[in-house]
C-alpha positions in Angstrom: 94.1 115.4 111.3 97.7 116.5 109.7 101.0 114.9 110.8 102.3 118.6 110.2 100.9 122.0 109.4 100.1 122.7 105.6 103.7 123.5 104.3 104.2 126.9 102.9 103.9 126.7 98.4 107.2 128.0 98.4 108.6 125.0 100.0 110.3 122.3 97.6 108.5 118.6 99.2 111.7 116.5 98.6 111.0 113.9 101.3 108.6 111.2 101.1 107.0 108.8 103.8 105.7 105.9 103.5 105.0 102.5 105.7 108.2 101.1 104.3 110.3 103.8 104.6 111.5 107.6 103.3 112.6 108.4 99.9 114.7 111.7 99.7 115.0 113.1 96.6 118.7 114.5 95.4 117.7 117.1 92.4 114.2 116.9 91.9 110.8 117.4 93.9 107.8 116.3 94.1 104.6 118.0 93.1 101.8 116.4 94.7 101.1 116.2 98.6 100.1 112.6 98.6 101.0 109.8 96.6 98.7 106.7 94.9 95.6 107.9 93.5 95.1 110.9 91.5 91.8 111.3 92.3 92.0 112.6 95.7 94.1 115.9 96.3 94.6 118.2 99.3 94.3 121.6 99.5 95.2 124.4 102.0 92.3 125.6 102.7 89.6 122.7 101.5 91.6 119.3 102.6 90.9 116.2 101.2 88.7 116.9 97.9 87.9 114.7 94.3 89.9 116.5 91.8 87.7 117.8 89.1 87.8 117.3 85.7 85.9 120.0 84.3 88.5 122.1 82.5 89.1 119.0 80.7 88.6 118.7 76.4 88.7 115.4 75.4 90.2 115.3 71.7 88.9 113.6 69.0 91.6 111.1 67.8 91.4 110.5 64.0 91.3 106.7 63.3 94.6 106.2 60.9 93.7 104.5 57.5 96.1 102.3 55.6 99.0 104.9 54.6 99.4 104.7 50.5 102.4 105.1 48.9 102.9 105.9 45.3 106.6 104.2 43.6 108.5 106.0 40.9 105.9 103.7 38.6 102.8 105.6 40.0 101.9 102.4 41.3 99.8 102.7 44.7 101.3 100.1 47.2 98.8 99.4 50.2 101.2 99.4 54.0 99.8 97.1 56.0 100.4 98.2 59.6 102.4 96.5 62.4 100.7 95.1 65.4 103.2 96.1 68.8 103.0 93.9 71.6 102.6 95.3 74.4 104.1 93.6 77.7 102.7 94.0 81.6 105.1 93.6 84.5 103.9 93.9 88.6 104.7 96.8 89.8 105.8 95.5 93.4 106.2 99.1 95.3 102.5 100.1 94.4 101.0 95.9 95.1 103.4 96.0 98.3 102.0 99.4 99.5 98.5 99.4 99.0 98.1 95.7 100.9 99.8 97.6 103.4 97.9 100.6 103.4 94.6 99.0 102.6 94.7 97.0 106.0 95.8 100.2 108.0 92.9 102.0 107.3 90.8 99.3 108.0 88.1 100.8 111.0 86.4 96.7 111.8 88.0 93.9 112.6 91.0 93.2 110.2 91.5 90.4 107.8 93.7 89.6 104.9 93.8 86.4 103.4 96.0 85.2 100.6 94.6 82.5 97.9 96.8 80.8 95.0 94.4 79.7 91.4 96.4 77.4 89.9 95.5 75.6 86.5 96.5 72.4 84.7 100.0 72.3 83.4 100.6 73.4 79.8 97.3 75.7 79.8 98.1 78.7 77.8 98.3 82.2 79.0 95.1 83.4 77.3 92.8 80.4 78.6 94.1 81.2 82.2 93.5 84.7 82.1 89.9 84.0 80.6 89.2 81.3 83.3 90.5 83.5 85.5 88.3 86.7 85.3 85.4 84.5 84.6 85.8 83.0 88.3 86.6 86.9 89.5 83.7 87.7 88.1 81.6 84.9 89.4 83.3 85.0 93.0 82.2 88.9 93.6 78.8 88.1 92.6 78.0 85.1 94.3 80.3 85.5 97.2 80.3 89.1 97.2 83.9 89.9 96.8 84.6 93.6 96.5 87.9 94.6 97.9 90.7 92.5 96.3 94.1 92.5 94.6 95.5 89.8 92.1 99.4 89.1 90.3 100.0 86.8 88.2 102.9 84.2 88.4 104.5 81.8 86.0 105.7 78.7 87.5 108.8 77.3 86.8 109.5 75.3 83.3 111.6 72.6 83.2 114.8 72.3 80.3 113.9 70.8 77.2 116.2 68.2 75.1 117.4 71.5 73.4 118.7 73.5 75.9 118.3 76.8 74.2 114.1 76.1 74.2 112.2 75.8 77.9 109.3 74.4 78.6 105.8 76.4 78.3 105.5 77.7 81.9 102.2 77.8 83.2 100.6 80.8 85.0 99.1 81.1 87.8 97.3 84.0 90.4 97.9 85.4 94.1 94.9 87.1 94.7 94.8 89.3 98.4 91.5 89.2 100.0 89.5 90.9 103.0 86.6 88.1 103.9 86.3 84.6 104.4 85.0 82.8 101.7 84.1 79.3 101.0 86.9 77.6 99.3 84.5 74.6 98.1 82.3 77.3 96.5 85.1 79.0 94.5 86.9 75.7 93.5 83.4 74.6 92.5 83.0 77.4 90.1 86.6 77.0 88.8 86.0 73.2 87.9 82.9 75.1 85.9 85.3 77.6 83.9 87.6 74.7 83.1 84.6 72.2 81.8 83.9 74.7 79.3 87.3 75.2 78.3 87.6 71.3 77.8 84.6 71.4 75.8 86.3 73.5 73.2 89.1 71.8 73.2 91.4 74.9 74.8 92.9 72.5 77.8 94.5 69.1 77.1 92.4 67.9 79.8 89.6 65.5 80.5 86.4 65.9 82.3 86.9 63.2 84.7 90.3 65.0 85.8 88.6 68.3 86.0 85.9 66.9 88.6 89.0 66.3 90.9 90.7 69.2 90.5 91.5 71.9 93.6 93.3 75.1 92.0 91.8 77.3 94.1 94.0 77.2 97.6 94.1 79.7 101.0 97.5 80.1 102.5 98.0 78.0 105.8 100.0 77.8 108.7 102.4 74.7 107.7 102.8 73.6 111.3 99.1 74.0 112.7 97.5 74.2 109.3 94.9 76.8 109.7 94.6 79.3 107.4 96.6 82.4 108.3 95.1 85.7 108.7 98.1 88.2 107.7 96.5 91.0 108.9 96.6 90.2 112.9 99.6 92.3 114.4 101.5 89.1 115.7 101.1 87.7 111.4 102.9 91.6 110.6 106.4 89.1 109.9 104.4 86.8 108.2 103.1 89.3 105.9 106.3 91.0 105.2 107.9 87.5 104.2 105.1 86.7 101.6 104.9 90.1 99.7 108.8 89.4 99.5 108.7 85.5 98.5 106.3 86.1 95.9 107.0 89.3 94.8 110.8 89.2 94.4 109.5 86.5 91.8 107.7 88.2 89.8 110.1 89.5 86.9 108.6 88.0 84.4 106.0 89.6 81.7 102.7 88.9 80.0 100.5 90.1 77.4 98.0 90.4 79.8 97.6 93.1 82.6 100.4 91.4 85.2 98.1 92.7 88.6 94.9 94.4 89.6 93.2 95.5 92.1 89.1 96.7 92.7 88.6 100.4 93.2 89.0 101.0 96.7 92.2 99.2 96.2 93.5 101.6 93.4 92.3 104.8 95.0 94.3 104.5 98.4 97.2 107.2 99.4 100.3 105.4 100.0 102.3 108.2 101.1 102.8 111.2 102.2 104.8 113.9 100.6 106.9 116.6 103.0 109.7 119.3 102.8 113.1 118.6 104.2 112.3 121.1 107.4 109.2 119.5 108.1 111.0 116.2 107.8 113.6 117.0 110.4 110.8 118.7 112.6 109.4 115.2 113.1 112.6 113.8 114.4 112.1 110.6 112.3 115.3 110.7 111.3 116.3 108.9 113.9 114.4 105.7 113.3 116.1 104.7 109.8 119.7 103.2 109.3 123.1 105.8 108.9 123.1 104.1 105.6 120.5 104.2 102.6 118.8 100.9 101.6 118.9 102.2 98.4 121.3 104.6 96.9 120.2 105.9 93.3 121.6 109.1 91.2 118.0 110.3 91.6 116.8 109.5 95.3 118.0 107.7 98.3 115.7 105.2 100.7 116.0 104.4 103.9 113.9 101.4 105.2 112.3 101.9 108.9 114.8 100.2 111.4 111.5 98.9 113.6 108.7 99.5 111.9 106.7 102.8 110.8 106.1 105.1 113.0 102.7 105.2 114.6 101.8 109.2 114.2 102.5 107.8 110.2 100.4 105.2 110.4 97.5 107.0 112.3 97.8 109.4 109.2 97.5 107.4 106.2 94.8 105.6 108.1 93.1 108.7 108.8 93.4 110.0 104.9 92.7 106.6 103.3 89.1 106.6 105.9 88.1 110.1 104.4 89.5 108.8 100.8 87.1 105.9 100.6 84.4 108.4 102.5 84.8 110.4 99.5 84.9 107.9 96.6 81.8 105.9 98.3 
């Protein structure tokens, strides 16, 4: 299946679909057909293949030593080198998109369901990521969890006496899953992670508190409270206005990775890459605004007025199918 003929290599791909919407570019092009994972490329006459890796070298990287410097006394003076911090944002184009995509290309019956961990206030950032991957890790062995995707989120501190200081703002997770699960289960095994933090003394908590404690929560409805499946077509609005809610919050930094997702998460095509002629030959021109959502030097976007179109979304489900075929 193609949503156009193979363009021609002399043709410049300067238009770009996607479920959200199409990115022209103004003075550059781009160089792959598809976009998302690198693993999967197209060709002419093969299709959908794994990119090999053959032709490779992998370089040896000398290890640096501590530099030595000599001053005008011949003295040798040992440099100590300087640790960089290195900060993680969500990238909310590629978490937006491959939810998006990632429930498209689903062939059985689809489900999406959205849980919040939360910890006790004032836990630090590196006890919540450790709790955290220790219940991930738990979770898809006991409750097989494969397919997931997770952000992290810092609540909001409150002012201090000194108003130049705020308040240590505790993190928390949105994870996106595809099953149901047992929520007493995985609060079970977070109470677990947490009694051994207590025990060495890395959460100001107690035992007896910890034995009460829910962190792990499924979205509900708030009127009917059931939990929501986003991926129904009549939850499609719903799903939209909780990427954007939680997403549009999440500025912030850490020194931890800020999202991730398992591997048939990460090796999904989000788009599709195509040459202006091509681009008017599908007439989809007429389903975005007169004006760009976004208008950059580099590119301009233009959100869908009403939705992707379905030939695109037949597509990308198509390619992501034979993607995961191919990876599996």
């Amino acid at each position: 299946m193609q949503l156009l003929e193979v363009l021609p290599h002399y043709k410049d791909m300067t238009v770009q679909l996607s479920m959200t919407g199409a990115t022209i570019l103004r003075e550059t092009k781009f160089k792959a057909r598809h976009g998302g994972t690198k693993i999967i490329v197209q060709r002419p006459d093969l299709g959908l293949i794994l990119k090999k890796n053959d032709t490779t070298t992998i370089k040896e990287i000398t290890k640096r030593k501590k530099v030595k410097k000599i001053d005008p006394n011949n003295e040798i003076i040992q440099v100590e080198k300087v640790k960089i911090i290195k900060y993680y944002s969500v990238n909310k184009t590629q978490v937006s998109h491959r939810i998006r995509n990632f429930v498209n290309q689903m062939t059985s019956e689809r489900k999406l369901y959205f849980w919040t961990i939360t910890f006790p206030a004032g836990t630090s950032d590196d006890t919540a990521f450790i709790c955290f991957n220790k219940w991930l890790t738990r979770v898809r062995k006991e409750l097989n969890l494969n397919s997931y995707l997770w952000i992290t989120e810092r609540q909001d501190g409150k002012k201090l006496e000194d108003q130049s200081k705020t308040a240590t703002q505790t993190i928390h997770f949105h994870i996106a899953i595809h099953q149901r699960m047992c929520v007493q289960k995985a609060n079970r095994y977070m109470r677990a992670c947490l009694f051994t933090c207590i025990d060495k003394g890395e959460i100001e908590y107690s035992r007896q508190q910890a034995k009460s404690y829910n962190g792990v929560d499924i979205a509900k409805d708030r009127k009917t409270k059931r939990v929501i499946n986003f991926a129904k077509n009549d939850k499609q609005k719903a799903l939209t206005n909780y990427l954007t809610k939680y997403l549009s919050k999440s500025n912030q930094s850490f020194q931890h990775l800020a999202w991730h997702c398992s591997r048939d998460y990460s090796n999904l095509i989000t788009s599709i890459r195509i040459t202006m002629d091509e681009f008017i030959k599908t007439t989809y021109e007429t389903l975005l605004p007169i004006k760009p959502t976004i208008n950059s030097e580099w590119f301009e976007f233009y959100g869908w007025s009403t939705g992707p179109p379905v030939k695109l979304l037949q597509y990308l489900s198509f390619v992501n199918q034979k993607a995961q075929l191919l990876l599996n």
